[in-house]
N, C-alpha and C positions, 0 to 999 in steps of 0.2 A: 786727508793731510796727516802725517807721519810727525809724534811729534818730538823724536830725536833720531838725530844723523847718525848711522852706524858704518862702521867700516873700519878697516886697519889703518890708520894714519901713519906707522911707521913702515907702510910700503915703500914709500918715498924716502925711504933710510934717514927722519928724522928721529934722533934721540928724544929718549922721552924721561924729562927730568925728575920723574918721582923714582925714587932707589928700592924704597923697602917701607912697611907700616908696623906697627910693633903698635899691639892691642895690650891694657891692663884690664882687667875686669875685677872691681871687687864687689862681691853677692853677699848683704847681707838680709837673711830670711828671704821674701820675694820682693827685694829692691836692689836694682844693682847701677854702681857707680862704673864708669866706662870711661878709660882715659886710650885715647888711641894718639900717637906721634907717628906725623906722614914726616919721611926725611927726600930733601931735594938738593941733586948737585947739579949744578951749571955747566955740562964739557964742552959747550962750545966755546966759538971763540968774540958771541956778540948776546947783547944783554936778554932776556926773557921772561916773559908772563908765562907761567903754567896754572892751565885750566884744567881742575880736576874736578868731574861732577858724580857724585858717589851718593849711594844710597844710607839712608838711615831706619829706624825703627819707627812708624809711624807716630806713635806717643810721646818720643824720649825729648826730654827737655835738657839743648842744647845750652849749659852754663859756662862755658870757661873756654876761648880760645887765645893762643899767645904764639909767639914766634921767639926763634933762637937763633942770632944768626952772632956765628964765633962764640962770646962771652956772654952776649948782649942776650937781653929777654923783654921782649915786648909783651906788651898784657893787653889784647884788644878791648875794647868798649862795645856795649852796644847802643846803635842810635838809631834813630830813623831810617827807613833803606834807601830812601832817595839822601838823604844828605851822605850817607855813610859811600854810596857809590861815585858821589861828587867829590866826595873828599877822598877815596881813592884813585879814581881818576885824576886831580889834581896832584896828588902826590906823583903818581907816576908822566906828569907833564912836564915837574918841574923834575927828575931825575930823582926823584927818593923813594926807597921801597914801602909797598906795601902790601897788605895783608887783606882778604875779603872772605865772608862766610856768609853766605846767604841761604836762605830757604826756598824753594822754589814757591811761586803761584801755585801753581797746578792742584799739585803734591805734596804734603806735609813731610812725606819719607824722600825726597831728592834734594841735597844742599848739593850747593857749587862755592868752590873753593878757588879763589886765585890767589898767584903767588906774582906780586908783581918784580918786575926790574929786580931781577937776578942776575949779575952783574958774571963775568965769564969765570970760571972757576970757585966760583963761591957756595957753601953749602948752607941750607936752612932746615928747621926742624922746625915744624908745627905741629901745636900740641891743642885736642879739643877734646871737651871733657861732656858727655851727657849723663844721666841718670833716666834710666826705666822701670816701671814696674813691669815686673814677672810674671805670663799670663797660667792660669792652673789649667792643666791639661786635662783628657779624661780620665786617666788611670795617678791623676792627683800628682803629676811629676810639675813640676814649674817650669818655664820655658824659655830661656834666652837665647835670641835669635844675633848675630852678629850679621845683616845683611851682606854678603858680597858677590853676589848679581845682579845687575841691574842691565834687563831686559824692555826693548824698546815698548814707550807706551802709545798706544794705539788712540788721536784724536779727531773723532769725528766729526764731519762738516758740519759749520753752523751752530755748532758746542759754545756755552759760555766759555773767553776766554782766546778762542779760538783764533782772533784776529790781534791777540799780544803777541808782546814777545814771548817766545818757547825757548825753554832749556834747550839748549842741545847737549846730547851725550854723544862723546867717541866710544864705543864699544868694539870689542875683539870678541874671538872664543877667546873660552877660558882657558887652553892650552896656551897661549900666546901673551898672556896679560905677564907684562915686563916687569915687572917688581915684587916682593916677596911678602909675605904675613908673617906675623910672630905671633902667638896669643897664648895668655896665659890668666888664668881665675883663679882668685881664693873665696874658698865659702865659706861662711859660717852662717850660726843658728842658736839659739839657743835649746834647739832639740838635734839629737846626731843625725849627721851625713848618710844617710843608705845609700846612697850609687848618685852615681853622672854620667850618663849616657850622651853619645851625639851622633849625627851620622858621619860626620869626619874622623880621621884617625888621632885619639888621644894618645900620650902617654898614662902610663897607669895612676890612680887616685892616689895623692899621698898626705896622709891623715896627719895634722900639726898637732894635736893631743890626746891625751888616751880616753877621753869621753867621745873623739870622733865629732866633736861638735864646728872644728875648724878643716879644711881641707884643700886643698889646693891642686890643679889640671892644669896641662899645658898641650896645647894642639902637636902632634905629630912635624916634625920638619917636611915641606916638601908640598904643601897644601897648595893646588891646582888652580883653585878660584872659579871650579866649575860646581860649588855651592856653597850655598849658607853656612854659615859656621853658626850651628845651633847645639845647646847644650840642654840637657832634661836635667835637670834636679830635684831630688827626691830628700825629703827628711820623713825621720820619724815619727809617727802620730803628728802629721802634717796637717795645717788650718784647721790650728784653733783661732777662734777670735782675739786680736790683738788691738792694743791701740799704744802709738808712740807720739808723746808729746814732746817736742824740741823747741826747745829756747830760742828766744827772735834773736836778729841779729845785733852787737851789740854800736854799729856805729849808726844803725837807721832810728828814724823816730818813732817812738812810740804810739801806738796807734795806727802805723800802717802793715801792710802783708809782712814785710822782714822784718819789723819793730817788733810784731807780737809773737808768742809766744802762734805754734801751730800743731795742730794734732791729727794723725793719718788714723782712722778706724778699717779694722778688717773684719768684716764681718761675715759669719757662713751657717746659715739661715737652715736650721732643723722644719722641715714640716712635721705636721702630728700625721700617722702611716695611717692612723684612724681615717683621717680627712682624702686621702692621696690615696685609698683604697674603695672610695665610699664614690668616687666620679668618672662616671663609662666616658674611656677617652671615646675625642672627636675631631671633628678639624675639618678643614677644606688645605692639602696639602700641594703645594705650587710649586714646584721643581724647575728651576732655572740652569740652564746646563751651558758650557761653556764650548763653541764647536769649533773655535777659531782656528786657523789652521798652526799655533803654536802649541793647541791641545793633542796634535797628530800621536801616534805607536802607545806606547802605555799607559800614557795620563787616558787616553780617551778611552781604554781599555779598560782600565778602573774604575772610570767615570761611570759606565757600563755596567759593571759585575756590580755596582756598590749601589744603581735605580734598582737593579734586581733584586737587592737584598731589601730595601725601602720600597718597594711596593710590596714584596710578601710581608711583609710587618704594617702595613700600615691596617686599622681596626676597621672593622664591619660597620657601616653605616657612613663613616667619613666619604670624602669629598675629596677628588684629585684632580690635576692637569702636568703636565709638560712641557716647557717652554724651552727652543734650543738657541741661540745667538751666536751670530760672528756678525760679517758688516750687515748682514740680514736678520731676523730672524724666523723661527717657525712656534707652531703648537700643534700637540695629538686633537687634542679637542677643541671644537672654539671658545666652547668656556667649561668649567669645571662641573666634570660629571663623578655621580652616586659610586663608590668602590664596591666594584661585583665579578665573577671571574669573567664574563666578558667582558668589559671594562679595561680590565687588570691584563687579558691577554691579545686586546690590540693593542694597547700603552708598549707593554713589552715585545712585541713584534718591530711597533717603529723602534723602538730603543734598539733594536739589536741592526737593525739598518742603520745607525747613525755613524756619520765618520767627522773627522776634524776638517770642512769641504767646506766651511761656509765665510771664511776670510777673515776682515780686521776684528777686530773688538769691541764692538757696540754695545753695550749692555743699556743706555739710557732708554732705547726705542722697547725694548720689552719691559723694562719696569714699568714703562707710562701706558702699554699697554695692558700687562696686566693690574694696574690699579686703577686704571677705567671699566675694569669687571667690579660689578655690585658684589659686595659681600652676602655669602649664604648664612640666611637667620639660625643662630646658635652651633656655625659650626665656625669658630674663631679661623680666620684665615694665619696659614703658617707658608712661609716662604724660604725654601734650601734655596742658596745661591753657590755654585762651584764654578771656580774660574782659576785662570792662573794670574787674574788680576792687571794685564797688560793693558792699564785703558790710562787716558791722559787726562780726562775730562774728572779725575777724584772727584775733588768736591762738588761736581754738581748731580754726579751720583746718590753720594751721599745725602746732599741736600731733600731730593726727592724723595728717598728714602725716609727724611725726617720727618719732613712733611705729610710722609702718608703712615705715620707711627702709628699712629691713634686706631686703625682698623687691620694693626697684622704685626706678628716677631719674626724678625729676618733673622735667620743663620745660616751664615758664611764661611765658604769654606776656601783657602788657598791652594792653589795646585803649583808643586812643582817650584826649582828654585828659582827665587827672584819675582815672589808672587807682595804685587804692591797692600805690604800691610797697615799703611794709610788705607787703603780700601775694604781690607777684609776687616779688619777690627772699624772702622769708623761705620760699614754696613752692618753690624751686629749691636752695635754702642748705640747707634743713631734709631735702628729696627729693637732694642728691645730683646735683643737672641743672644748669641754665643757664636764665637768664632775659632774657628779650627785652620791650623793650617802642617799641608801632607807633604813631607819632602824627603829624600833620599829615598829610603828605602821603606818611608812610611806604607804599612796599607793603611786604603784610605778607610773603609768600611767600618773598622769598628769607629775610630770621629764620628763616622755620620750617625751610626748609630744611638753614639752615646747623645748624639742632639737632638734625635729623633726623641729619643726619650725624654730629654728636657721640653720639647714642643709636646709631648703626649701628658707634661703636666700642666694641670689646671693655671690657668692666667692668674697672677696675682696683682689685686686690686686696690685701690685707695691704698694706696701708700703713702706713710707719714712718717718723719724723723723728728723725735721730742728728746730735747736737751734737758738735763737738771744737774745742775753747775752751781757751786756756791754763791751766795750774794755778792753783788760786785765785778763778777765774773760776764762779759757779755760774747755771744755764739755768734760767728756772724759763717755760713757757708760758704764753703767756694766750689765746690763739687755742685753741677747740675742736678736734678732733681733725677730719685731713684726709680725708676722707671718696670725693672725685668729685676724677678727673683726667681732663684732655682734653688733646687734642693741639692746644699753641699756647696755651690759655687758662691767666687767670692763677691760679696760688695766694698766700695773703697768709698770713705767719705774723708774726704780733708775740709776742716774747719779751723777759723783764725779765731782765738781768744785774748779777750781785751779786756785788762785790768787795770783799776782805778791803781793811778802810782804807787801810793802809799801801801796798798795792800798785795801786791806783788811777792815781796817776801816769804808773809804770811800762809797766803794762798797756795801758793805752787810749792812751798816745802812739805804740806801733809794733808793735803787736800785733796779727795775725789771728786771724781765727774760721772755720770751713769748718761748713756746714751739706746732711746728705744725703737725701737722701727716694728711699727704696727701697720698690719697690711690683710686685708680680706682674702684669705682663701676659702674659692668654692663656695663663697655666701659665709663663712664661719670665718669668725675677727681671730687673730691672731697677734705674734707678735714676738720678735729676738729684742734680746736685752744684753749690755756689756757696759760693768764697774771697769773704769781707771782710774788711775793715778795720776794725777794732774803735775808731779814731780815731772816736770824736762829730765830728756834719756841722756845719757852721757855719750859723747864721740859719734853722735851721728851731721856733725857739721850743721851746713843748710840744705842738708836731702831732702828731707819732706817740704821744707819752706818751695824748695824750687820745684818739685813736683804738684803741691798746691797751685802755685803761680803760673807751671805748665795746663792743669787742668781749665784754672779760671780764664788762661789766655784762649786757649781752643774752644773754650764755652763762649765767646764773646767772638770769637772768629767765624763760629757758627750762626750765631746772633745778626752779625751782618751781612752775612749771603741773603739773607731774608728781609730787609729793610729799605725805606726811601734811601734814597741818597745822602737827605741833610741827617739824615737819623744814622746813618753811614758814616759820617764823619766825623759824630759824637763817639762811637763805638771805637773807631779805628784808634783815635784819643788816647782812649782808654786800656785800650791794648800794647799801642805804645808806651804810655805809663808806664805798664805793668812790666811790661818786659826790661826797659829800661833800666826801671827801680830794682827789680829780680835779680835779672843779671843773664835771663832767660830768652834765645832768639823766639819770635815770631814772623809769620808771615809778610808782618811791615815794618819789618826792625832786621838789623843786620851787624855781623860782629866784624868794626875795623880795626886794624892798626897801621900805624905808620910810624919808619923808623926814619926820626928826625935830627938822629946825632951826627950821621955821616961828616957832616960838612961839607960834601961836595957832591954832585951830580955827577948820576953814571951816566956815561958818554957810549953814544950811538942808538940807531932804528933798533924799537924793541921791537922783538919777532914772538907771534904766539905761539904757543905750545902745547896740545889737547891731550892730556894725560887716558888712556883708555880704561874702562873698566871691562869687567869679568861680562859675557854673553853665556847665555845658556843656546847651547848648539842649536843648529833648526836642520829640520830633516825633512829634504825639499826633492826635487828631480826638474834638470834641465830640459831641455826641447827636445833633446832625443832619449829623455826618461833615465839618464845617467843618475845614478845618485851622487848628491855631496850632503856637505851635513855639517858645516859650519858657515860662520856670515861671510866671512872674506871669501868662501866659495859663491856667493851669491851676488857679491860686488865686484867680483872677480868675473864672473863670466853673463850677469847682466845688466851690469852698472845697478843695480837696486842694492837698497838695505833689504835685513832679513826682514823689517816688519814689511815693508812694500812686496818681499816674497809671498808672505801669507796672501795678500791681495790678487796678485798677478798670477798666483797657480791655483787658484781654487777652481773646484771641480776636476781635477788633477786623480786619479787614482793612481794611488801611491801603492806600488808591489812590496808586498811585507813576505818576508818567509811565515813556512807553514804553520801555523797556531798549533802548539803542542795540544792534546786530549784535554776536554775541558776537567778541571779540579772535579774529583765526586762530589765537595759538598757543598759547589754551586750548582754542579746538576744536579743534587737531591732537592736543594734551593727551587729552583726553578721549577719542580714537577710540583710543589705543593701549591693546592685550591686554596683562591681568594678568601673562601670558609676558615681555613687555618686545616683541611685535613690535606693527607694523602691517598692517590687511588692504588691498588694492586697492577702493576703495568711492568713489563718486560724491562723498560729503562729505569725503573725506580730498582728493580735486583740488579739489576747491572752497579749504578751508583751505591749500592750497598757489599757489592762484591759477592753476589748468590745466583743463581739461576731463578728462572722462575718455579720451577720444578720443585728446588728449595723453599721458596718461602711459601709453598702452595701446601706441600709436604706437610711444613711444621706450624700451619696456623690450628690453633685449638680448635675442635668441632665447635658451631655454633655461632661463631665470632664473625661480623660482618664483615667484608672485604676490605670495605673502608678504613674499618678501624683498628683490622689487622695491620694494615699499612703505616697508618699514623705511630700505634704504637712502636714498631721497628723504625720508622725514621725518627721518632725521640730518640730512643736506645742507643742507637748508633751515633746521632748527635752526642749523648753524655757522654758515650763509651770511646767515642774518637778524637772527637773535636773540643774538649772543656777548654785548649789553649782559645779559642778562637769564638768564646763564650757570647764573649760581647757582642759579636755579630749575629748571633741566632737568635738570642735570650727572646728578643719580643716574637719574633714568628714561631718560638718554641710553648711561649704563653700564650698564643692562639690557637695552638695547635691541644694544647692541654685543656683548653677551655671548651675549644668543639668537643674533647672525648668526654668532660664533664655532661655536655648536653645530651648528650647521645643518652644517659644513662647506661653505658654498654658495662653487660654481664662479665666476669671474666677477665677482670683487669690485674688480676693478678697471677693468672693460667698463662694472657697475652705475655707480660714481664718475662715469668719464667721461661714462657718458648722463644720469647724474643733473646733471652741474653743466650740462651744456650744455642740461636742457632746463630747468630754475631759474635759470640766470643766472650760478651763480658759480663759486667756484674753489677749493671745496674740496679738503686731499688725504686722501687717503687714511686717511694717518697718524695725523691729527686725530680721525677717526674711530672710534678706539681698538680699530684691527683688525687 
């Protein structure tokens, strides 16, 4: 079952009442306040509902929607979602307009928006405000994503959920989508602005003061909607530990989430290099690969070139498999076998046979079966997951995922735009891992890299957060328990502080808090510490309150997927509560309004109206192997959506033009033994740009073949490749470490013949030998 409807709805030349969206962004440090206003005009000549179902950020906590219609401004409420939907529906029975924001079931990143009883010629402006935290990249850039693809999500039979009601999305390609973006960001920091990157076209950075600490971007005119509008921000001397305490709100009671006073910590966790040098990585490494046929031409090419680079990196003695999914799935092994060069070169035999042939989007049927594999004694099970995220079933993904936390760290990765990050980040939050996601013109390989490395660090264990708060002062947590630490990356703990009346004043004008977080690495107790100031920030509104109130709502959301039913309904409660009281949507809460001043009822049959969103193109071939390459060509000439494409042409060999020459320094990649060396072989000169004649020539008497080889494919690595670091460094320390074993004579004879017959000027030292 497919579980949104796609196709062009304005084939049938209905207008489509959304005009234009005009996005605010303001980033302060890595929290960003997001005010987007959708504008709608009415041309026809008879009243309308428009249905607009648009993606959001899986995290962001939805606080403020309103409507504008002429002078007037409505301020919606949130309430319950069944009543909030009755009272929209009732409003639009008796002739008054109204307003509706809901969340999807499914998906915590799908709201759907209606605009009721828009009366003929009238224009409305809806305005919805969320706040998110800024996820840290690998290269330490921070990440705001502005979702605007939303690509069908794929729900399997027999999924919880599967027999409700389903969103439906109208989707188009992204050439086609009828209404326009505006977007524009100011940053600041309290440390300066170094760059803003996106893969969309910006206008240039324009720095608001001469410390460079304020800055302000504006999207390029013209923006297509065939991707994310994502921004990298970078400051200087980036994540340090911070903590910001903001004043409760001042009309709520005291004592509850918005009454108190609330405090966001960030925290970025130094290991001792002593401890972190002192443990022979290991693992059992499970690779989950995504084969659907929306992974077809370059994702799955990348997908490809970047197992290649993860299996030459991964350490001597570890533990590997390969898992590939679409409506089926497959495995190289039937369970996870010892990492050896035979091993290592059937693995990458089938990897290089794999194509995007294997249809919808399944991912539940392989996680449940690889976590009905026994774990291997001492070698920590780690789990890459690469997908473009197209599945429908989120949370019961996720769910099992949480479920099986306790025996493995999931790191997920998003392919491509419009990849559901409800998914990718709740699989990494849920598993204990890090999540990445690759778009435009991302290469994917050094991410995966950089998480390879995080799974190559030792697990960190008993973990404990101890408060010491003056007297009076009482901690109560809202953040789930801290689960996964990494060296450098951040942790986030939001806590609500509750002060005895009288000593409020007192307290919060000059008073400190100290917060510890002690945790076992590698058998050796540890432990980060960070003094603040219990003085409330100035002019940060209720961003952290509602972020808090977001955390604790999704902590309780999850709470419930796992429960009886009456225990269910204690939860849902509670969640309602929250959200309520916040001001925050959830799952079971919905933001209405209704404009009650008209005085009179609009007159006539209301007609609906399905606003479309951005499609990421699909690259398919018809019955007689035509190609097309957008959805309306697939509804066009088979009545299917694109995602019912991926189904109906699998097994389809898809004719690509000829593959240029592979990159040299994937094929140097590729010729290197499971061992970490290289052998002296015709294709290894070739990928170095030499004859064999040459490097047979200039190897120093004496010098094993072997190791002639290895030390010219380091050299060349340093000497070529430094932009492209990140992707070698660990098959480079294997490769360093063989020639350590070796005890080979001549390591400094090798250097020399090796720079002088490549060109450069490696030393030695670089070579980590």
């Amino acid at each position: 079952m497919m579980v949104n409807c796609c196709g062009l709805l304005t084939a049938s030349k209905e207008p489509v009442p959304l005009k234009s969206i005009e996005v605010e962004v303001e980033v302060r440090d890595h929290v960003a306040t997001v005010v987007s206003t959708l504008n709608y005009e009415n041309k026809e000549d008879k009243p309308i509902e428009a249905v607009f179902v648009f993606p959001l950020p899986g995290d962001a906590a939805v606080c403020h929607f309103s409507a504008k219609i002429g002078q007037k401004e409505i301020v919606a409420e949130v309430k319950e979602k069944q009543k909030a939907r009755e009272e929209y529906d009732d409003a639009l029975s008796s002739g008054q307009q109204a307003f509706l924001l809901e969340e999807s079931e499914q998906s915590p990143d799908i709201f759907s928006l209606s605009v009721g009883s828009l009366p003929p010629g009238e224009s409305a402006s809806i305005s919805l405000e969320y706040v998110t935290e800024l996820a840290v990249q690998a290269d330490d850039g921070l990440r705001f994503c502005l979702p605007a693809v939303l690509n069908p999500r794929y729900q399997p039979q027999g999924s919880e959920g599967s027999e409700v009601a389903i969103v439906k999305v109208t989707s188009v390609p992204a050439s086609l989508v009828p209404y326009s973006l505006s977007f524009s960001a100011r940053v600041s920091s309290p440390r300066p602005v170094s760059k803003v990157e996106s893969s969309c076209s910006l206008d240039p950075l324009q720095y608001l003061n001469t410390e460079q600490t304020q800055a302000t971007v504006k999207l390029a005119a013209g923006h297509k909607f065939d991707r994310d509008v994502e921004l990298l921000i970078y400051y200087k001397d980036a994540h340090q530990p911070t903590a910001v305490v903001e004043a409760g709100q001042a009309s709520a009671k005291p004592g509850t989430l918005m009454g108190d006073p609330v405090v966001m910590l960030s925290l970025y966790p130094e290991f001792p290099q002593a401890v972190m040098s002192s443990v022979a990585p290991c693992g059992e490494f499970v690779l989950l690969l995504d084969r659907s046929g929306s992974m077809s031409g370059a994702c799955m090419e990348s997908a490809k070139d970047t197992l290649l680079l993860l299996l030459k990196s991964l350490p001597m003695g570890c533990y590997f498999n390969i898992y590939s999914f679409g409506s089926s799935h497959e495995h190289i092994f039937p369970k996870s076998v010892e990492y050896s060069q035979e091993t290592m070169e059937e693995a990458l035999k089938k990897v290089g046979e794999m194509t995007a042939n294997l249809g919808g989007t399944e991912i539940l049927r392989p996680l449940k079966d690889i976590y009905s594999q026994p774990c291997i004694p001492n070698q920590p099970r780690q789990l890459f997951v690469f997908t473009d995220g197209e599945v429908g079933n989120t949370k019961e993904v996720i769910n099992l995922v949480k479920r099986n936390s306790g025996s493995h760290r999931c790191f997920s990765f998003g392919i491509g735009e419009g990849a559901s990050s409800a998914l990718i980040n709740g699989l990494a939050k849920e598993g204990g891992g890090h999540a990445q996601f690759i778009t435009g013109t991302d290469r994917m390989q050094p991410k995966v890299m950089q998480s390879l490395r995080f799974a190559l660090q030792p697990a960190v264990a008993d973990i404990s957060v101890k408060w010491d708060v003056p007297k009076g002062v009482a901690v109560t947590v809202l953040s789930p328990p801290i689960t996964a630490l990494f060296q450098g990356q951040r942790s986030l703990i939001y806590a609500q502080l509750t002060v005895k009346s009288h000593l409020i004043s007192r307290i919060f004008r000059a008073a400190e808090g100290c917060v510890t977080v002690k945790y076992s690495l590698a058998g050796h107790p540890s432990k980060s510490q960070l003094n603040f100031s219990l003085k409330p920030a100035e002019d940060t509104g209720l961003t952290v309150h509602r972020l808090a109130a977001r955390t604790l709502i999704r902590s309780l959301e999850m709470e419930e997927t796992r429960r009886t039913r009456q225990q269910n309904e204690g939860v849902k409660k509670k969640v309602v509560e929250h959200s309520v009281q916040s001001g925050v949507s959830s799952v079971f809460t919905a933001f209405i309004a209704v404009n009650k001043g008209t005085g009179k009822a609009i007159q006539g049959p209301l007609v609906r109206r399905n606003v479309p969103t951005g499609l990421r193109e699909c690259a398919l071939f018809d019955d007689n192997m035509s190609y097309y390459n957008s959805a309306d060509d697939c509804e066009d000439i088979h009545g299917f959506s694109y995602g019912e494409c991926e189904e109906a042409y699998d097994g389809i060999t898809v004719i690509r033009p000829a593959q240029p020459p592979r990159d040299p320094f994937l094929q140097l990649v590729s010729l290197q033994k499971a061992s970490g060396c290289w052998e002296r072989d015709p294709a290894l000169a070739a990928a170095l740009g030499k004859t064999s004649e040459e490097v047979e020539n200039t190897k120093p008497s004496g010098v094993n073949q072997e190791v002639w080889a290895t030390f010219l494919a380091l050299i060349w690595l340093h000497g070529s490749k430094m932009e492209a670091q990140d992707e070698w460094e660990l098959l480079a320390m294997k490769a360093a470490s063989w020639l350590r074993a070796q005890n080979a004579p001549y390591a400094t004879e090798c250097v020399e013949a090796g720079n002088a017959l490549l060109g450069f000027n490696v030393q030695k030292d670089a070579l980590g030998l």
